[in-house]
VEXLUM-174621 format. One record per residue (C-alpha): x, y, z; residue number from 1. Coordinates in steps of 0.5 Angstrom, whole numbers, always signed. Example, Ala and Ser with C-alpha at 12.3 -4.5 7.8 and 13.67 -1.06 7.14 Angstrom:
<recs>
<rec c1="+25" c2="-9" c3="+16" i="1"/>
<rec c1="+27" c2="-2" c3="+14" i="2"/>
</recs>
This chain:
<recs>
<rec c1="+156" c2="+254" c3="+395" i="1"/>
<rec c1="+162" c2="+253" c3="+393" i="2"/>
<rec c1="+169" c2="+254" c3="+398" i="3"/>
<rec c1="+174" c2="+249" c3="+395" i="4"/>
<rec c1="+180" c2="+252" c3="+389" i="5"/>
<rec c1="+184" c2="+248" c3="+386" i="6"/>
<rec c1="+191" c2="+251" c3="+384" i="7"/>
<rec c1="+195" c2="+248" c3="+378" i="8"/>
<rec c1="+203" c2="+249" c3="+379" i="9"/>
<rec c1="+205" c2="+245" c3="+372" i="10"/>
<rec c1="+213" c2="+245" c3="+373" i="11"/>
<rec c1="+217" c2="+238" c3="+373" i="12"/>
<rec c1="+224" c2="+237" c3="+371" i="13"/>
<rec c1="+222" c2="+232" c3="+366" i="14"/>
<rec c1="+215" c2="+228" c3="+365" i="15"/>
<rec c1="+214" c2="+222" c3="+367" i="16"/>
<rec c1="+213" c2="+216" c3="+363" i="17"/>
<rec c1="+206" c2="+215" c3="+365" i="18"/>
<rec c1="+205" c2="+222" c3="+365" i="19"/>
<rec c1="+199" c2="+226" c3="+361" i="20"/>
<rec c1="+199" c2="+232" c3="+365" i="21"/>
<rec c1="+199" c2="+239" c3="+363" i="22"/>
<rec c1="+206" c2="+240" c3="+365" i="23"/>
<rec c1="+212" c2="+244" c3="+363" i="24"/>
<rec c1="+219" c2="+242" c3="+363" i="25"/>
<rec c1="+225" c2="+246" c3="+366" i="26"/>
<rec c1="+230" c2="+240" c3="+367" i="27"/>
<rec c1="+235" c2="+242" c3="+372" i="28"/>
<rec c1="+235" c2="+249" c3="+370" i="29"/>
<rec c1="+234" c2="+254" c3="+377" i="30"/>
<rec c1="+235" c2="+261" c3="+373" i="31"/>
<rec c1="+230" c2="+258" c3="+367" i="32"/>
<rec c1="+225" c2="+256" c3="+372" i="33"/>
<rec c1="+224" c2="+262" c3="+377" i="34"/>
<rec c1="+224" c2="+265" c3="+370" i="35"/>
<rec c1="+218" c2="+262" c3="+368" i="36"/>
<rec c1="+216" c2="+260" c3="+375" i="37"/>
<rec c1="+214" c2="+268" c3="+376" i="38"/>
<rec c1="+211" c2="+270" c3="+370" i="39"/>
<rec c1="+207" c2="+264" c3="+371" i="40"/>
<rec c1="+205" c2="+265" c3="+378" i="41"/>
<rec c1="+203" c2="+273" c3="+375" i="42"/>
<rec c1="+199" c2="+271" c3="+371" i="43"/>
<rec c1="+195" c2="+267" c3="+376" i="44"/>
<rec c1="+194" c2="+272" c3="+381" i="45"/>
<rec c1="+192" c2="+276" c3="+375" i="46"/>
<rec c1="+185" c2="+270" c3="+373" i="47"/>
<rec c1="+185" c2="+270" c3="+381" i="48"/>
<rec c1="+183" c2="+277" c3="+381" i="49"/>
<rec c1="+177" c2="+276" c3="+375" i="50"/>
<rec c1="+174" c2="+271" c3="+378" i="51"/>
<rec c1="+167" c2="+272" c3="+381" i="52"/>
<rec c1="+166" c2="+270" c3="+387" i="53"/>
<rec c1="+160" c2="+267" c3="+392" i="54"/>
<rec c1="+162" c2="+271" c3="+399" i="55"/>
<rec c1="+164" c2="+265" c3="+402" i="56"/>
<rec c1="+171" c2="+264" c3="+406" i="57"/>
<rec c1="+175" c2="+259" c3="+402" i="58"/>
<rec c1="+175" c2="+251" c3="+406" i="59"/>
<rec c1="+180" c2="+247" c3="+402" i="60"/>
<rec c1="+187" c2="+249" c3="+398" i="61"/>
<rec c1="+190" c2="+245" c3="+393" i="62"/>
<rec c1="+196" c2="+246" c3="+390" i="63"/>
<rec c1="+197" c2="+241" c3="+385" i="64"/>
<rec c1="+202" c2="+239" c3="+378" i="65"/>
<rec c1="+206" c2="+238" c3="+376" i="66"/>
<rec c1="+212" c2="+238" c3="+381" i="67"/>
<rec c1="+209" c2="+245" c3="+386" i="68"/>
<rec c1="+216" c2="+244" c3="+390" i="69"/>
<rec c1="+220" c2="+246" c3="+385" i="70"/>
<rec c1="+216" c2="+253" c3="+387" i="71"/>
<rec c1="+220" c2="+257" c3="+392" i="72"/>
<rec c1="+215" c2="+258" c3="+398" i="73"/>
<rec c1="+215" c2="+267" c3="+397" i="74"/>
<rec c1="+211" c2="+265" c3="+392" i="75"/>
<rec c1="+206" c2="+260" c3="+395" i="76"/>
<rec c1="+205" c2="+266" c3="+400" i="77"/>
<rec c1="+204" c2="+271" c3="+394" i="78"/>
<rec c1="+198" c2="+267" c3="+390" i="79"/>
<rec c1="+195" c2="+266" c3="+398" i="80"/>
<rec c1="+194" c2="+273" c3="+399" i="81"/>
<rec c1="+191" c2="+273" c3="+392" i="82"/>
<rec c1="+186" c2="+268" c3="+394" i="83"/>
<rec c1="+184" c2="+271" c3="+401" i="84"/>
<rec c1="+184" c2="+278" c3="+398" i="85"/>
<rec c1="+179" c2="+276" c3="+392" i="86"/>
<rec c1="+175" c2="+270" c3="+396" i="87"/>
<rec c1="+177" c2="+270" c3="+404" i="88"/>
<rec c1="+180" c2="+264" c3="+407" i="89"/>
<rec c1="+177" c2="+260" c3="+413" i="90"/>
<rec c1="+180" c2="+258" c3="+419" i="91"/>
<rec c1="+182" c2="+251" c3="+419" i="92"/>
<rec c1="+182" c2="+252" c3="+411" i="93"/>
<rec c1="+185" c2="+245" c3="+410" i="94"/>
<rec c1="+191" c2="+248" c3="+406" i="95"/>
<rec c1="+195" c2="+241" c3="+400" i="96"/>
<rec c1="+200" c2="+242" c3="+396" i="97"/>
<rec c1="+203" c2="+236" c3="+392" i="98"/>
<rec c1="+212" c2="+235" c3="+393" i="99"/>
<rec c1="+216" c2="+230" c3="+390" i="100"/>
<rec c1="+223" c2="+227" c3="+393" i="101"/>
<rec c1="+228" c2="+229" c3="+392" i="102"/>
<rec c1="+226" c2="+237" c3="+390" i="103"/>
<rec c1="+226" c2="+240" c3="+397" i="104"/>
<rec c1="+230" c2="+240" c3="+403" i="105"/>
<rec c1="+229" c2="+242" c3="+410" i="106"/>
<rec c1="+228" c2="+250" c3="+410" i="107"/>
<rec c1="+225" c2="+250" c3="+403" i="108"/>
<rec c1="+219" c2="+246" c3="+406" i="109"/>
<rec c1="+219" c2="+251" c3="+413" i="110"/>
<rec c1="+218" c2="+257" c3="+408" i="111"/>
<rec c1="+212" c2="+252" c3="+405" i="112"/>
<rec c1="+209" c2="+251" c3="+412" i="113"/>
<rec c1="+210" c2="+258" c3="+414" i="114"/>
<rec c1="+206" c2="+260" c3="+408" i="115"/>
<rec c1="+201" c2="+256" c3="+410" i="116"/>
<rec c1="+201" c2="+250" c3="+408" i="117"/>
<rec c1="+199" c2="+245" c3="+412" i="118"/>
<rec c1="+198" c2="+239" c3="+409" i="119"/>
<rec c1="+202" c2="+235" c3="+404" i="120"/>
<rec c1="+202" c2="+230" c3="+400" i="121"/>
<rec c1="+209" c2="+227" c3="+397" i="122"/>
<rec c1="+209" c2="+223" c3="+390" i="123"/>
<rec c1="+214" c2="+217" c3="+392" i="124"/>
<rec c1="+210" c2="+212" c3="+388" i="125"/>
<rec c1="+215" c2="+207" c3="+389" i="126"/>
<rec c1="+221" c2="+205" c3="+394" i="127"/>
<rec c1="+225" c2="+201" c3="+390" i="128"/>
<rec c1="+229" c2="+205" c3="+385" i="129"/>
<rec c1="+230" c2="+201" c3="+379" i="130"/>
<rec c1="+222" c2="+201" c3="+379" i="131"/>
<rec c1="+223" c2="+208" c3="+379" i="132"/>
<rec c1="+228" c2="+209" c3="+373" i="133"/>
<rec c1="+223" c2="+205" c3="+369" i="134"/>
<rec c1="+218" c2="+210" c3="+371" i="135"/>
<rec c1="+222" c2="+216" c3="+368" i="136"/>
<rec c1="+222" c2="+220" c3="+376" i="137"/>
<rec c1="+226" c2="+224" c3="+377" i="138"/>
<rec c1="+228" c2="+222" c3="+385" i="139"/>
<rec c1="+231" c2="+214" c3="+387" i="140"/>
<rec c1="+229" c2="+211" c3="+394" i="141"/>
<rec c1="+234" c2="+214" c3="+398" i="142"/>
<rec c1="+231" c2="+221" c3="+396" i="143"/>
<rec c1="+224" c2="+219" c3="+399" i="144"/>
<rec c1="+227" c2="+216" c3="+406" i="145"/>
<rec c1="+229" c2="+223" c3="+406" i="146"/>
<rec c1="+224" c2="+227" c3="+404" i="147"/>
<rec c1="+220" c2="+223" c3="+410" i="148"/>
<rec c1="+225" c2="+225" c3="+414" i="149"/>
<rec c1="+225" c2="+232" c3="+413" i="150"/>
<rec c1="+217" c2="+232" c3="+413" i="151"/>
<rec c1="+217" c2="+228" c3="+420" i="152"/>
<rec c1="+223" c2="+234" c3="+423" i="153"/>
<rec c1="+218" c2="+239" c3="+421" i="154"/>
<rec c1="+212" c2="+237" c3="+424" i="155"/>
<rec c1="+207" c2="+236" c3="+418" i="156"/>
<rec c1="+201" c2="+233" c3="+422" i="157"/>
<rec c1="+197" c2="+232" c3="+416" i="158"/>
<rec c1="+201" c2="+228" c3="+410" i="159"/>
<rec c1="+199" c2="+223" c3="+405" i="160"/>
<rec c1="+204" c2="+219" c3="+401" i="161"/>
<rec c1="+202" c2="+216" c3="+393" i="162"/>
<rec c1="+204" c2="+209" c3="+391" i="163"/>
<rec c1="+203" c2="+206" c3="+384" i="164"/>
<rec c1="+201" c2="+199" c3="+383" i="165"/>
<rec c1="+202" c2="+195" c3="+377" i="166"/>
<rec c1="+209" c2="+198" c3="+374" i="167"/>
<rec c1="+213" c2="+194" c3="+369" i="168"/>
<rec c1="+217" c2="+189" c3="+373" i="169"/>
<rec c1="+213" c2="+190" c3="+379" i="170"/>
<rec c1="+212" c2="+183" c3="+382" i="171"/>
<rec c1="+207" c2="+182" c3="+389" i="172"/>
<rec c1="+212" c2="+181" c3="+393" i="173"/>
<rec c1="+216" c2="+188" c3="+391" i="174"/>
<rec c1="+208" c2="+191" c3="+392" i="175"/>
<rec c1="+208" c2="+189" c3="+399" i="176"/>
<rec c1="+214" c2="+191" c3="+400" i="177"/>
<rec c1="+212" c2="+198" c3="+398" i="178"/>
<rec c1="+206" c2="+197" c3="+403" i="179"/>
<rec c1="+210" c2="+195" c3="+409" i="180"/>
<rec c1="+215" c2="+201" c3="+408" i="181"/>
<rec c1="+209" c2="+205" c3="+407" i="182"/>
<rec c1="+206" c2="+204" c3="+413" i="183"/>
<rec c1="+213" c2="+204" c3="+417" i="184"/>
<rec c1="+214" c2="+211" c3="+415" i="185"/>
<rec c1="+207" c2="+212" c3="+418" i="186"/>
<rec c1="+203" c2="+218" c3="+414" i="187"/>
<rec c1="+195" c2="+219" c3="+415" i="188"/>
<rec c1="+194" c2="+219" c3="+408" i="189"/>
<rec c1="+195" c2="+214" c3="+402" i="190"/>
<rec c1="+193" c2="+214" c3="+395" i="191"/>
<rec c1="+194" c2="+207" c3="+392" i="192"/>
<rec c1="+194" c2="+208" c3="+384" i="193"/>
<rec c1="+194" c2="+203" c3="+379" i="194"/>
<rec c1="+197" c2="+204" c3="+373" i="195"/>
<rec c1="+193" c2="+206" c3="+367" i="196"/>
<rec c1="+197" c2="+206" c3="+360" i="197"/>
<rec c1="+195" c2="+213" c3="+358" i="198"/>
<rec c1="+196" c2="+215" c3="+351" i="199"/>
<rec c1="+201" c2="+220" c3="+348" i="200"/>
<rec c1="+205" c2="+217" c3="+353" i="201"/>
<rec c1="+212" c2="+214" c3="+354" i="202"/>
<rec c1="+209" c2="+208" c3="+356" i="203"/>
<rec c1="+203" c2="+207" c3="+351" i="204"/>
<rec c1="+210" c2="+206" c3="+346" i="205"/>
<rec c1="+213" c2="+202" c3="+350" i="206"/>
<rec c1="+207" c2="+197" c3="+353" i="207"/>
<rec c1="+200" c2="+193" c3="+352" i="208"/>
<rec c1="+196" c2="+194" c3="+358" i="209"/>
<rec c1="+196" c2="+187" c3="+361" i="210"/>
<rec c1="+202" c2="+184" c3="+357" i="211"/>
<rec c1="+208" c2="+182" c3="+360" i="212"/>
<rec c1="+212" c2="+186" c3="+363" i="213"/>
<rec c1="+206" c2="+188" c3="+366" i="214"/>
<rec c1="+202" c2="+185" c3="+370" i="215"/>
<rec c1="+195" c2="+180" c3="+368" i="216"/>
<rec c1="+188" c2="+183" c3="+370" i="217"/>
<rec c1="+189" c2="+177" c3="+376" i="218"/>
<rec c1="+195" c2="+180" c3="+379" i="219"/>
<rec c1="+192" c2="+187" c3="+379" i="220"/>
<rec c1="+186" c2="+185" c3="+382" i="221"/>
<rec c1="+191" c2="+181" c3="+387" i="222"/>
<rec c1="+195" c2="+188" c3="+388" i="223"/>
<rec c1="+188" c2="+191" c3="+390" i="224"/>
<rec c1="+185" c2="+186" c3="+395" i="225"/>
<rec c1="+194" c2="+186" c3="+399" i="226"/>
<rec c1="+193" c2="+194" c3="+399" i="227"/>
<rec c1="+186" c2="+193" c3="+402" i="228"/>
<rec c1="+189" c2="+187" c3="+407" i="229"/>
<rec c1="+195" c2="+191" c3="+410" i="230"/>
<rec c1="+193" c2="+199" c3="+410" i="231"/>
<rec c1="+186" c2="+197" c3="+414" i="232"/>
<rec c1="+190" c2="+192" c3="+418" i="233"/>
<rec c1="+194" c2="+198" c3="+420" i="234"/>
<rec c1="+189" c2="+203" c3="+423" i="235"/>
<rec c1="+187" c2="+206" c3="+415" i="236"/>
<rec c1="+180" c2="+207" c3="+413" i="237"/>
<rec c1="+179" c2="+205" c3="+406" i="238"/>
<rec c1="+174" c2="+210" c3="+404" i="239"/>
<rec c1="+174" c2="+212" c3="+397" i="240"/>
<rec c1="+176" c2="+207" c3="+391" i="241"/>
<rec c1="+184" c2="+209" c3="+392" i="242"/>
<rec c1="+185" c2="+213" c3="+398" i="243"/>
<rec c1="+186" c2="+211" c3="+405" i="244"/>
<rec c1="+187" c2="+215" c3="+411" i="245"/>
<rec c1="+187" c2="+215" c3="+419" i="246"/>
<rec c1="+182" c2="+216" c3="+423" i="247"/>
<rec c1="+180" c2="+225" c3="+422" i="248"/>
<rec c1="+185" c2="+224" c3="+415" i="249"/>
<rec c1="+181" c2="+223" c3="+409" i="250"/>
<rec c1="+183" c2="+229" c3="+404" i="251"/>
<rec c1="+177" c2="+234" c3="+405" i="252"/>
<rec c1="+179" c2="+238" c3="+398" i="253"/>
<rec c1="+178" c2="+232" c3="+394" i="254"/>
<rec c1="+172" c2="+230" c3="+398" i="255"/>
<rec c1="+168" c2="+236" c3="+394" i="256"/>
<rec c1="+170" c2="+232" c3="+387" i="257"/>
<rec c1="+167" c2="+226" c3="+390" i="258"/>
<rec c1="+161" c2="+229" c3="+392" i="259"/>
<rec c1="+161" c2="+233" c3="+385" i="260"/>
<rec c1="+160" c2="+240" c3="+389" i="261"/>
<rec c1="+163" c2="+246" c3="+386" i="262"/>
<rec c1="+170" c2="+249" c3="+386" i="263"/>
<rec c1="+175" c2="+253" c3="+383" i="264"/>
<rec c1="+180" c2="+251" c3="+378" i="265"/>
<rec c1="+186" c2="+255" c3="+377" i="266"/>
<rec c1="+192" c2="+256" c3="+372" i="267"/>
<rec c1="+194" c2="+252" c3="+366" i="268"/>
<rec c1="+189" c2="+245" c3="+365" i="269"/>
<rec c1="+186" c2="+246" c3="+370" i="270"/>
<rec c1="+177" c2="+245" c3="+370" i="271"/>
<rec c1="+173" c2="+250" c3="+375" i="272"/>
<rec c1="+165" c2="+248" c3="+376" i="273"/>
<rec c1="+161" c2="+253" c3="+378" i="274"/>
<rec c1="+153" c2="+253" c3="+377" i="275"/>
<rec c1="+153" c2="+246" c3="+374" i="276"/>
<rec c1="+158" c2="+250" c3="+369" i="277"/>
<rec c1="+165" c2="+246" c3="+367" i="278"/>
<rec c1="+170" c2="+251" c3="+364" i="279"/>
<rec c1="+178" c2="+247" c3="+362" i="280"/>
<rec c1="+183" c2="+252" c3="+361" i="281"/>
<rec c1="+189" c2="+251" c3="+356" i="282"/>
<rec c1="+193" c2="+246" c3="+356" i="283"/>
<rec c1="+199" c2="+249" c3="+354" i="284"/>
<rec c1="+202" c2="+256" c3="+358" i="285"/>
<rec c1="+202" c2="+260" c3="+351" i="286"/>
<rec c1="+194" c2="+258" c3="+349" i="287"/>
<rec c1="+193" c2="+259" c3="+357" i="288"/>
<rec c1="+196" c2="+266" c3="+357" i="289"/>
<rec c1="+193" c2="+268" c3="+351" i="290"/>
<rec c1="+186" c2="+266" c3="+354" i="291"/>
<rec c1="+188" c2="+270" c3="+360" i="292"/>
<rec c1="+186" c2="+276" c3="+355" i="293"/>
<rec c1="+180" c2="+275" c3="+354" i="294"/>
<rec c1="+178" c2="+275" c3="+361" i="295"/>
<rec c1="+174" c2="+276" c3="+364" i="296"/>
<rec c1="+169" c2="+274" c3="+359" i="297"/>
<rec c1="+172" c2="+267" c3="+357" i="298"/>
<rec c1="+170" c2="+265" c3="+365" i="299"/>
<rec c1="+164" c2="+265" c3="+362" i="300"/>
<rec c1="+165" c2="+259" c3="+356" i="301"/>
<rec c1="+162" c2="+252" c3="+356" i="302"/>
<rec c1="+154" c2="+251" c3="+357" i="303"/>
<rec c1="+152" c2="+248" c3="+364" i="304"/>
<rec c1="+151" c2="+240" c3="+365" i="305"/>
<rec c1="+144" c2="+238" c3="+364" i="306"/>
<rec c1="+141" c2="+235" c3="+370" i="307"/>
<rec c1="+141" c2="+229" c3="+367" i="308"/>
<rec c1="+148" c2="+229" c3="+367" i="309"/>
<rec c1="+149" c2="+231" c3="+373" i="310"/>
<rec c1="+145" c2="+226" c3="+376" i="311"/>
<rec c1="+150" c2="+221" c3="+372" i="312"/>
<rec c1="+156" c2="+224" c3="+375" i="313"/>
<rec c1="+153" c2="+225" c3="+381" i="314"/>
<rec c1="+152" c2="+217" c3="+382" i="315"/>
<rec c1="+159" c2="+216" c3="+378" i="316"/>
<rec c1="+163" c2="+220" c3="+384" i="317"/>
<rec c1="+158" c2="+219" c3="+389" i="318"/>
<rec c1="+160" c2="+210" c3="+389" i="319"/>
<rec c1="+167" c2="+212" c3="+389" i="320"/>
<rec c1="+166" c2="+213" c3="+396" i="321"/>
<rec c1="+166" c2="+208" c3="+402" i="322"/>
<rec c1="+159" c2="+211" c3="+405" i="323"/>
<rec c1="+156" c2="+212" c3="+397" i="324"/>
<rec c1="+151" c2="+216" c3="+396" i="325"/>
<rec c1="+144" c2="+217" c3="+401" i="326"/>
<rec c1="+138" c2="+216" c3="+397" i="327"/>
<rec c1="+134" c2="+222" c3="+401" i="328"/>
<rec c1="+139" c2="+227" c3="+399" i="329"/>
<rec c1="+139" c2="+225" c3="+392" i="330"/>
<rec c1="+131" c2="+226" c3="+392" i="331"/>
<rec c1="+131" c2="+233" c3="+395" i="332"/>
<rec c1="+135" c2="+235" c3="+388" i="333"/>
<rec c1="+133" c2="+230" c3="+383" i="334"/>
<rec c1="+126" c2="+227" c3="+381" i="335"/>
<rec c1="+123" c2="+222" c3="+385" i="336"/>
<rec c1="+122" c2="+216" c3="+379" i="337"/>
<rec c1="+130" c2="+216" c3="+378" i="338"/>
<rec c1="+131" c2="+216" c3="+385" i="339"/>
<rec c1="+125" c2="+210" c3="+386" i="340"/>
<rec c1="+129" c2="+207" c3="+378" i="341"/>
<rec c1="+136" c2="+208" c3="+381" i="342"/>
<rec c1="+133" c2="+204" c3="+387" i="343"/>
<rec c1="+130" c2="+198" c3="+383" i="344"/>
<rec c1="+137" c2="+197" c3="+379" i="345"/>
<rec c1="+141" c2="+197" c3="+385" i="346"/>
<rec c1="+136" c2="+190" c3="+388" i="347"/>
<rec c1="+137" c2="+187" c3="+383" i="348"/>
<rec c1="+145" c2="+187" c3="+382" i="349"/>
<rec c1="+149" c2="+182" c3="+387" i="350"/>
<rec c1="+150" c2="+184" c3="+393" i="351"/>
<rec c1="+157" c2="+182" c3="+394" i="352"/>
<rec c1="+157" c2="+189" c3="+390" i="353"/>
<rec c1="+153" c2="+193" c3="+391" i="354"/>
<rec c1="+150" c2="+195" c3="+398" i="355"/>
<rec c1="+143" c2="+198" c3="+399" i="356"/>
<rec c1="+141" c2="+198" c3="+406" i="357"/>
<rec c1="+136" c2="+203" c3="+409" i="358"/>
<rec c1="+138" c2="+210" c3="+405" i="359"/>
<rec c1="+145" c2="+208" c3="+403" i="360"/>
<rec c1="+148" c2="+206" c3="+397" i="361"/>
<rec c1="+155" c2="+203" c3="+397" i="362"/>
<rec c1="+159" c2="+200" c3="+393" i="363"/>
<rec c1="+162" c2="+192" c3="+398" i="364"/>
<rec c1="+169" c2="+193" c3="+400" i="365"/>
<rec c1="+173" c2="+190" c3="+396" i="366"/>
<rec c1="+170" c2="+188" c3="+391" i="367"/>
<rec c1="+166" c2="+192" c3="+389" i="368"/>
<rec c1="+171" c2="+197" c3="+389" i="369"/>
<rec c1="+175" c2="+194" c3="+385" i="370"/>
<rec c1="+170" c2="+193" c3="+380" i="371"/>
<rec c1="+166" c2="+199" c3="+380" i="372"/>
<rec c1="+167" c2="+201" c3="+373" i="373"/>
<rec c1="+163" c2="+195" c3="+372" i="374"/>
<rec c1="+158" c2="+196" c3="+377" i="375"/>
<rec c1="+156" c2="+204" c3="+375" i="376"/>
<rec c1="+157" c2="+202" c3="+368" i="377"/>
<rec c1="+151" c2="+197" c3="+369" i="378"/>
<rec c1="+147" c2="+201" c3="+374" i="379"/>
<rec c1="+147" c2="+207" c3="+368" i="380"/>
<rec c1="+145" c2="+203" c3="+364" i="381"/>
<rec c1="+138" c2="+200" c3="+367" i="382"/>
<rec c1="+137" c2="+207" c3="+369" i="383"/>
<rec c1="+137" c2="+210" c3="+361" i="384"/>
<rec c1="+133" c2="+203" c3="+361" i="385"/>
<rec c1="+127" c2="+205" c3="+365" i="386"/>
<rec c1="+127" c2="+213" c3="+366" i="387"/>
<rec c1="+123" c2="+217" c3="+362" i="388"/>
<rec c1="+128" c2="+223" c3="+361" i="389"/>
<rec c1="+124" c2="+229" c3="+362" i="390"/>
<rec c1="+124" c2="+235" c3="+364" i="391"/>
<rec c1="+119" c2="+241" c3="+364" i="392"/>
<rec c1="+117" c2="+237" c3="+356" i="393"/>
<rec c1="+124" c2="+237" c3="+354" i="394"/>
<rec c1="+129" c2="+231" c3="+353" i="395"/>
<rec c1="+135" c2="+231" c3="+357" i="396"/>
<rec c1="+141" c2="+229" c3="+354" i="397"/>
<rec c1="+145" c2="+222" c3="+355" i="398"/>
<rec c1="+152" c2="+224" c3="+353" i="399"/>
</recs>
């Protein structure tokens, strides 16, 4: 079943020095941008209409990027009416998009909200405007006292704010100083990301994970065990590895990533998964517009993950959360001797990792959060140890 769409708005005024995203860059330019924005916004009304659907009423919107606030809001009504016309959309239908500071003002974030918006997510990942500069963002701290503003004035009840912890010249103390700022500002929603040194990027140029002017292993893990410390101290429920929400907030779309159930994926770079079958689009706006031609046969590209894969994901996504994975609902899809394996690998791990108690697996807070690479890597690895892969006498793929 699958009610979830992922929407891919891939303008930004210029790309971030972390950033790896497929975006398109239209500066300052509002007559380059509309242009684009329009042609853009076409064409995904256009892969929209070829797309089959289940008959099912859409749960959960996201508008992702990219910088989805640099899109006026005529257009966010346009690609909804495509959306409720080809797969209808739910009453309560929890409705994202993505904004940064500094690229919306007041009506403009009314037009959003009367489109149908009714959750943003704000892109401040920091407070202090020198960490931002070194970043490449486009806004300063000022912009981000604004924007919060604008959301308070407007009404939004559901919000969420993005920091990022571990940039260049960031010390503990100016992480918790973002913290407190965070929770003052009192969004429903936080995602605390640490930074990766992604390549291709400004960054990767620039620094070496873990050598100064970026911080050790030591003091990232410090970072993680502060944020856990002040956001759960001020009411925000740690439940998913970099996410935390007030109670009644945690974000239903990405929810549907984590438990690895099917959705819809939209536009330039994004990735659908329909009936265990992953299909990216292009990552650039010509190849992707190049690729609309063809549909809707290249709706039907890639092959479907093998079951062994999907357990793998499955059990990947599943520990990021805070409630893990039930063991009953794993054997009612997969074979019972991997449940029973994936059992006897987790008694053995330390329990100051790794929780097994009664149905559910869990990954501890905030240990095993911080260190749950390890922990699925090692999990995965006993598994391929000890089950015997096969399914109807053929062998089932590992990578």
């Amino acid at each position: 079943m699958t009610t979830a769409a992922y929407l891919h708005l891939p303008f930004c005024r210029r790309r971030c020095f972390y950033c790896d995203f497929p975006i398109t860059v239209v500066g300052d330019s509002p007559t380059l941008a509309d242009s684009l924005i329009q042609e853009y916004v076409a064409a995904l009304c256009q892969e929209i209409a070829h797309t089959p659907t289940e008959g099912l009423p859409l749960q959960t919107i996201f508008f992702g990027g990219g910088t989805p606030s640099l899109v006026p809001p005529q257009y966010f009504g346009q690609l909804l009416e495509a959306l409720d016309r080809q797969m209808g959309i739910a009453p309560g239908a929890e409705i994202s998009m993505e904004m940064d500071p500094g690229t919306f003002h007041l009506e403009q974030l009314q037009g959003y909200l009367r489109a149908g918006v009714n959750r943003v997510s704000l892109g401040v990942q920091a407070f202090d405007s020198e960490l931002l500069r070194l970043c490449g963002r486009s806004h300063d701290g000022a912009d981000v006292e604004r924007a919060v503003e604008m959301i308070h004035r407007a009404g939004v009840a559901n919000w969420s704010m993005d920091l990022i912890s571990g940039l260049p010249q960031q010390s503990l103390a100016d992480w918790q100083s973002s913290l407190a700022q965070a929770i003052a500002f009192k969004p429903t929603h936080l995602s605390i990301y640490d930074l990766i040194i992604e390549p291709k990027t400004v960054f990767s140029k620039r620094y070496q994970p873990e050598a100064a002017p970026l911080p050790s292993h030591d003091q990232t893990a410090a970072a993680y065990h502060l944020a856990h410390e002040m956001l759960t101290a001020a009411g925000y429920d740690h439940y998913e590895i970099s996410n935390y929400a007030q109670p009644g907030f945690a974000c239903r779309h990405n929810q549907v990533y984590w438990r690895n159930q099917s959705y819809y994926g939209f536009g330039m770079g994004a990735t659908s998964y329909l009936q265990h079958r992953r299909l990216s689009r292009p990552r650039t706006r010509r190849e992707y517009y190049q690729w609309l031609q063809s549909l809707p046969e290249s709706l039907n590209q890639g092959s479907p993950d093998s079951l062994w894969d999907r357990w793998l994901e499955t059990l990947m996504l599943g520990l990021r959360l805070s409630d893990g994975l039930s063991l009953r609902a794993l054997a009612a899809e997969f074979p019972a001797s991997w449940v029973e394996a994936l059992q006897a690998a987790a008694v053995k791990m330390s329990p100051e990792l790794l929780s097994l108690a009664g149905d559910r697996l869990h990954l501890t807070q905030p240990e095993g959060f911080l260190v749950a690479n390890h922990v699925i890597v090692s999990l995965w690895e006993a598994l391929e140890g000890s089950v015997f892969r096969q399914q109807e006498g053929q062998p089932l793929p590992i990578h």
